[in-house]
Structure formats: structure tokens, C-alpha cells
C-alpha positions, 0 to 999 in steps of 0.5 A: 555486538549492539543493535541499532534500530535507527540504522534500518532506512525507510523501504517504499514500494512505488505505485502509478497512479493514474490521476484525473486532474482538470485539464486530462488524465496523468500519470503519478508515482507514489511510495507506499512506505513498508507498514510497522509491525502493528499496521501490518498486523492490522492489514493482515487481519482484514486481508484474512477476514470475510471479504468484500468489495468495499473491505478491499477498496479501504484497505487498499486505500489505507495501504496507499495512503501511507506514502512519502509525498502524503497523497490520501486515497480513499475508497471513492478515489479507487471504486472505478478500478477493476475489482482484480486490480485491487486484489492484485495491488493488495498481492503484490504489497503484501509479496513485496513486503515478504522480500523486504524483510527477507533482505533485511534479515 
């Protein structure tokens, strides 16, 4: 029996965004990329730790950032959003992930 790691495709989480741009406001869709075993190590480490807004708004960030069309986030692009909108996309990744590695297993 062999195992070949090369035979996992990318799993991505789709997020809309809503985007002001010059001539209104938009709707777009990125796809947040599962994280490595690393980087996800990191996440739950800030996610476990003391909590703050600004600690939120750059992990979330971070975690959107990691996306497909190479669209970066930062914490200013998301200070507008209600707070519980942050913590509820940080949930949901996090829930996703969990289904995604219950599937592949």
C-alpha cells in the first residue's frame, strides 16, 4: 500500500466580500485555501490566546488573505465590520476545516 501526498487537491472555503470600489459597492468571492498543518497551528494559538479586537481583525485577515485570486486583507480593509461578524467567520473556518479533514480521512 503507498501513500501519495500529491493526490490531496486544494480544498477553499468561498467567502463574499462586500468591496467598495470607485464607481459603488460589490460583491466578490474569494477562496480561502485550507491552511498547512503549521499555519493552522498558528491560528489556533491566537484564537486560544487572550483576546482582543485588534488580535481578531488580523487573524481574520490572515486567514482570508490565504486565497486563490491572491486578494490581501488587512486588519483596516476589515475595522468596519460588526465585531460578531469577525468571530463568526473565524467559527465557521475553523468548523469548515473540521469537516475538511473529517472527509479526507
Amino acid at each position: 500500500m503507498a501513500f501519495n501526498f500529491n493526490s490531496f487537491a486544494n480544498t477553499y472555503f468561498p467567502v463574499t466580500l462586500n468591496v467598495t470600489e470607485d464607481d459603488g459597492a460589490q460583491e466578490r468571492e474569494i477562496h480561502v485555501f485550507a491552511p498547512s498543518v503549521a499555519k493552522y497551528k498558528q491560528y489556533m494559538a491566537k484564537a486560544s490566546g487572550p483576546r482582543d479586537a485588534d488580535l481578531l481583525l488580523d487573524l481574520c485577515s490572515e486567514m482570508l488573505s490565504s486565497n486563490r485570486e491572491g486578494v490581501k486583507i488587512t486588519p483596516e480593509d476589515l475595522s468596519e465590520m460588526p465585531l460578531d461578524a469577525v468571530v463568526a467567520f473565524i467559527q465557521e473556518f475553523f468548523t469548515w476545516i473540521g469537516t475538511t479533514r473529517k472527509a479526507k480521512n
